[in-house]
N, C-alpha and C positions, 0 to 999 in steps of 0.2 A: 408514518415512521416514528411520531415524537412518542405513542406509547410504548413501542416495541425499547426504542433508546430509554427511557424512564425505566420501563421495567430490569432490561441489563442493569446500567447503574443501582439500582435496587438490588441486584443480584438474584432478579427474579427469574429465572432463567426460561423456567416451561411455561409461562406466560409472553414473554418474548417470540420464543418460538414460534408457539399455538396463533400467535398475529401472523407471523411473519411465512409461515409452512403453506397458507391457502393463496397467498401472492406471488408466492415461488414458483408455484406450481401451473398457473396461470397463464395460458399460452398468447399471449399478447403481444405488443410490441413494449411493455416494460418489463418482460420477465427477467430478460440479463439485470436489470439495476437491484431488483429484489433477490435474484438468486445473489447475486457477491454479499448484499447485506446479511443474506441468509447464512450464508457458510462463513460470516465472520461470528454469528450469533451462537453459530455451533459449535466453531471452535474454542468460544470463550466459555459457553456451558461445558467443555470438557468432551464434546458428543467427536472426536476428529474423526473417526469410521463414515459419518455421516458425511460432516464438513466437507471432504475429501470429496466424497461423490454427487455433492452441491458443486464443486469448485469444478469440478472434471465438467459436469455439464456448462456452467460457465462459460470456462476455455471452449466447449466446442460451438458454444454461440456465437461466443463472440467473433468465434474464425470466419464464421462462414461468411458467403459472400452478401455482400449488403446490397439485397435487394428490397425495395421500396415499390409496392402499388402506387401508379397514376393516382388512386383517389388521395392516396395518404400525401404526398406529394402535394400535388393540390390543393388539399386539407392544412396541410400546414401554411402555404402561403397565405390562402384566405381565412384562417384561423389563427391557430399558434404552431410552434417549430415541435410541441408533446407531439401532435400525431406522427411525428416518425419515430421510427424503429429506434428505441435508444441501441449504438452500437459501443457505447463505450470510449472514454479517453486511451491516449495511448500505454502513458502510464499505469490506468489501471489494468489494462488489458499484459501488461507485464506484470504488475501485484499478483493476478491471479493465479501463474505458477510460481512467484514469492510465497503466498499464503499455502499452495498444496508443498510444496516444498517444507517451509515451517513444519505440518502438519507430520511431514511424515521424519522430518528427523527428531521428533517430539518424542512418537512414537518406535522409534530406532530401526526405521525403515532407510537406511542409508541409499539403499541400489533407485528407490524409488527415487528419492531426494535429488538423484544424481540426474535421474531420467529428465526433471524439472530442471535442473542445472543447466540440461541439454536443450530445451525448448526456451529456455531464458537466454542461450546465447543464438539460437535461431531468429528468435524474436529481435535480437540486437541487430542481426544481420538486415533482416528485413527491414525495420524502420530505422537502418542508416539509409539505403538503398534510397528508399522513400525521402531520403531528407531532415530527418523529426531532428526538433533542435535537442541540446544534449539534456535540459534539464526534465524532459520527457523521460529518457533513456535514466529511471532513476541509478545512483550507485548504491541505494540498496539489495537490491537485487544484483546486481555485481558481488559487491561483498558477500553477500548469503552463498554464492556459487563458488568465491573461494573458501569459502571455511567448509562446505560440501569437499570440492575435490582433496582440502587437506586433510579435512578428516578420511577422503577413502586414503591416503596416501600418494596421490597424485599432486603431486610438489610443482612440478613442472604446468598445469592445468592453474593449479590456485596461484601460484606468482601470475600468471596473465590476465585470472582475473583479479586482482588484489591491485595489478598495475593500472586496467580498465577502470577501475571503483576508483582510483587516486586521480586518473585523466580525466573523471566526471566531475570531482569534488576533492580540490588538495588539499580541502581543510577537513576532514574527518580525523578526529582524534588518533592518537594511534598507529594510522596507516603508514606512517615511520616503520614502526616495531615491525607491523604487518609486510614491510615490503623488504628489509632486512631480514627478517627471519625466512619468508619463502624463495629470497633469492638463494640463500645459502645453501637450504634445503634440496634445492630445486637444479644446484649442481650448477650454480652462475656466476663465477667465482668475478668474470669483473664487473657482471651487473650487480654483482653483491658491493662491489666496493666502490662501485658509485653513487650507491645509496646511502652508505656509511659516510660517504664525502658530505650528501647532501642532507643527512639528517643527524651532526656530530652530537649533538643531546642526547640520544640514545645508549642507552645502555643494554647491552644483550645480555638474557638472564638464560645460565647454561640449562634450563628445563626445556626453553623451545627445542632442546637437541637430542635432547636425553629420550629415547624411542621409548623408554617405558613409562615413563610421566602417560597421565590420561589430563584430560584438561575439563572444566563446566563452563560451558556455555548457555548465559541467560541473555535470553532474545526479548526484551523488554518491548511492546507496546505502549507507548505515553496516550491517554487524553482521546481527543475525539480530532476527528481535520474539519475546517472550516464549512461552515452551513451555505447552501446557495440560497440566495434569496434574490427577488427583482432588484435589478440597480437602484439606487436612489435617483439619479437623475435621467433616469432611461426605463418606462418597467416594460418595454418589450427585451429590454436582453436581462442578464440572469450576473451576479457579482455573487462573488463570496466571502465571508466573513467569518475571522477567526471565532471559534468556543473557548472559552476561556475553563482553565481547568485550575485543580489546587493540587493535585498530583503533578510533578515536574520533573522526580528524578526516583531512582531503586535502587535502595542499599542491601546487598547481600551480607548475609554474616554466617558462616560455617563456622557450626559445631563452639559455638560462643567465640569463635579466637579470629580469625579473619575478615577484616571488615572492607568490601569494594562497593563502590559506587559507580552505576551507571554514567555512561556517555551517549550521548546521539552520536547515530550514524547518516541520519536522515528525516531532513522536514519536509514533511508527507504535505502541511499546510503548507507550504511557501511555495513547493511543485506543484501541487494543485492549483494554487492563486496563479500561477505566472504561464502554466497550460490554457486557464480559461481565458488567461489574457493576450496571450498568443493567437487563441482563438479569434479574438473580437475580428477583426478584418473579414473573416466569413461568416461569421455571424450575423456584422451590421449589414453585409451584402444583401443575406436570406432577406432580415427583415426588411430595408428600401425594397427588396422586390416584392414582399409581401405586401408592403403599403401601394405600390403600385399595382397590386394584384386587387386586390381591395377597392381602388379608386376605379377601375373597369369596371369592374362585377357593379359597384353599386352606379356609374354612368349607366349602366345597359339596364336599370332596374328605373334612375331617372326620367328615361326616356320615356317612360311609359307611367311614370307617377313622381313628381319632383320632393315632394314630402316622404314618399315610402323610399325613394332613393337617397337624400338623404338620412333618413334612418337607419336604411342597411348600412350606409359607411358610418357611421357610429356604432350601430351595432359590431361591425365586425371589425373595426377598432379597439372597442372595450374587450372583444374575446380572445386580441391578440397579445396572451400574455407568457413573461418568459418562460425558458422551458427550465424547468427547476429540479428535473431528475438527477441526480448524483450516487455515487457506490458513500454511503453517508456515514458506513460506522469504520471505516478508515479512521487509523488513529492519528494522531499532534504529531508525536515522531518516533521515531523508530531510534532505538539507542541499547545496546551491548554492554555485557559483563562476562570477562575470561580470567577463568582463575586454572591454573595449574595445578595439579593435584597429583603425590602418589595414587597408587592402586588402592583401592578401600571403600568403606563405606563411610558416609558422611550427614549428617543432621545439617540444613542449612534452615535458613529465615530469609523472608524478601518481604520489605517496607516499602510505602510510601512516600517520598520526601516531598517536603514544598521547595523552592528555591532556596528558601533559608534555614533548612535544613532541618525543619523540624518534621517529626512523623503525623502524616494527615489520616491513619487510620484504614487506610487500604494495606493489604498484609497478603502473604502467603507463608502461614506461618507452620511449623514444626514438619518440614518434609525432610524425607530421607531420601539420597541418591546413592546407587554404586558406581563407583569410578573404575574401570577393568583397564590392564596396562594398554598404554597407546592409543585408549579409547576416546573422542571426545564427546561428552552428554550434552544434550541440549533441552535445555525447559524453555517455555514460551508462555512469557505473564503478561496481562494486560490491565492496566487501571482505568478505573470508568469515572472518576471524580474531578 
């Protein structure tokens, strides 16, 4: 994967690909990891017609049922945990209809947008059901579903999830404005006014109301999420580790006059880290049972030769190493820009910032959007630095 990432940050796009199209394709038990890779590679080459129909494949891998061959099973304990089937975290396996969603309000496919909407809060249902701790159940994906139903005009739909995304995460910038404006919207006149209790800093600007205002929305991807590699003091299990980026934040500027700065709405690193960490308790299970799977196999080889049985448990010690699969070109965080706009057409600009606010050279520069009444646009940028 390191040349296919090189090459993106390069901005080499059909080089990327051309790695990454014969992996994908590959009917194995890694092909779900390399298809999400894949369909985030195409999204950011601009290919979404494609992306789309890498992601759809995806979602239906990952649904199915997990089944596992004896040998693979087997294979893993007295090996490593790679020979199983990668099935995917839970989180990721919710990203997936985040990214075809992304993809398709990019492309001003709203009804589809909505259909993902619909399979994100399926998916909520089921791994409550299941248990899954909340920081699994990301509130990006919440959020993205209300700005879906408020843009179809389903007011009443995006206040529940707008409320859901604030129950997972009450620190998301914003989600004040966000839960004031859809309360009122949404026809909650005293859920509206207990949110004005609790968020008195707010100040409501009469565009959220005004039906013919369109609004831009830019769905910023930050950075890269963190790398797995073998623990340091364990390398049968697998730890991960931040990538350090110099892109940090996206300044829009419309038409020279308007200058907004992105916000996170989600650290994509920090759910990752504390998923794998959640994990450990079934993890360290697998491997003791693998060591103890190990110290049989080679007793039953001792028996019969104490030198060649000791060697098999070495041997198959050293080839028990972590499983280091991951969806890897997942980005740092995920963070939003909403601007209100009459009806019109508009030249904007979208920079790079470092933390301190100088520009690092990453750009999307001299695009034009139309804004049509009531409409809201959505572009989806990602930085690779």
């Amino acid at each position: 994967m390191d040349k296919a990432r090189a090459s993106l940050v390069a901005r080499n796009y059909e080089a990327a690909l051309k790695d990454l199209e014969p992996l994908a394709n590959k009917d194995d038990g890694d092909q779900l990891v390399y298809l999400l890779d894949y369909g985030v590679a195409l999204q950011v080459a601009g290919k979404i017609g494609d992306s789309n129909k890498v992601f759809l494949r995806a979602d239906k891998l990952s649904e199915e049922v997990d089944y596992q061959s004896v040998s693979r099973v087997t294979g893993s304990l007295l090996l490593n945990q790679g020979m199983v089937q990668y099935k995917g975290d839970t989180f990721e396996k919710i990203f997936i209809n985040a990214y075809l969603a992304m993809n398709f309000l990019e492309i001003g496919k709203l009804d589809d947008a909505l259909v993902e909407a619909r399979r994100i809060n399926e998916k909520y249902q089921k791994y409550r059901l299941d248990e899954k701790q909340k920081f699994e159940l990301n509130p990006f994906s919440k959020y993205l579903s209300a700005l879906i139903w408020e843009a179809s005009r389903d007011y009443d739909d995006a206040y529940i999830a707008y409320q859901e995304a604030y129950k997972l995460d009450p620190g998301i910038p914003q989600i004040g404005e966000d839960l004031i404006r859809s309360a009122k919207n949404a026809r909650r006149p005293d859920t509206y006014k207990d949110w004005k209790k609790k968020f008195p800093e707010v100040k409501e600007n009469p565009d959220w109301y005004n039906k013919s205002m369109g609004e831009l929305v830019i769905i910023y991807q930050q950075g890269w999420g963190p790398r797995k590699y073998a623990a340091k003091n364990e390398y049968r299990l697998p730890a991960l580790y931040p990538t350090p980026s110099e892109t940090k934040l996206a300044r829009l500027t419309i038409d020279g006059g308007a200058t907004v700065v992105s916000h996170p709405i989600y650290n994509v690193q920090e759910a990752a880290i504390k998923t794998l960490q959640e994990d450990y308790g079934a993890l360290i299970a697998k491997r003791l049972a693998g060591i103890a799977s190990k110290a049989v196999a080679a007793d039953q080889v001792r028996q019969q030769n104490k030198l060649l049985g000791d060697l098999t448990y070495l041997a198959l010690n050293i080839a028990d190493q972590a499983d280091l699969r991951q969806w890897s070109m997942l980005p740092q965080t995920i963070q939003i820009i909403r601007v209100p706009l009459q009806p019109g057409e508009y030249k904007f600009n979208l920079e790079g910032l470092s933390l301190a606010g100088t520009p690092t050279g990453e750009s999307l520069l001299g695009q034009t959007v139309t804004i049509k009444s009531g409409q809201k646009k959505f572009i989806v940028w990602r930085s690779l630095k």
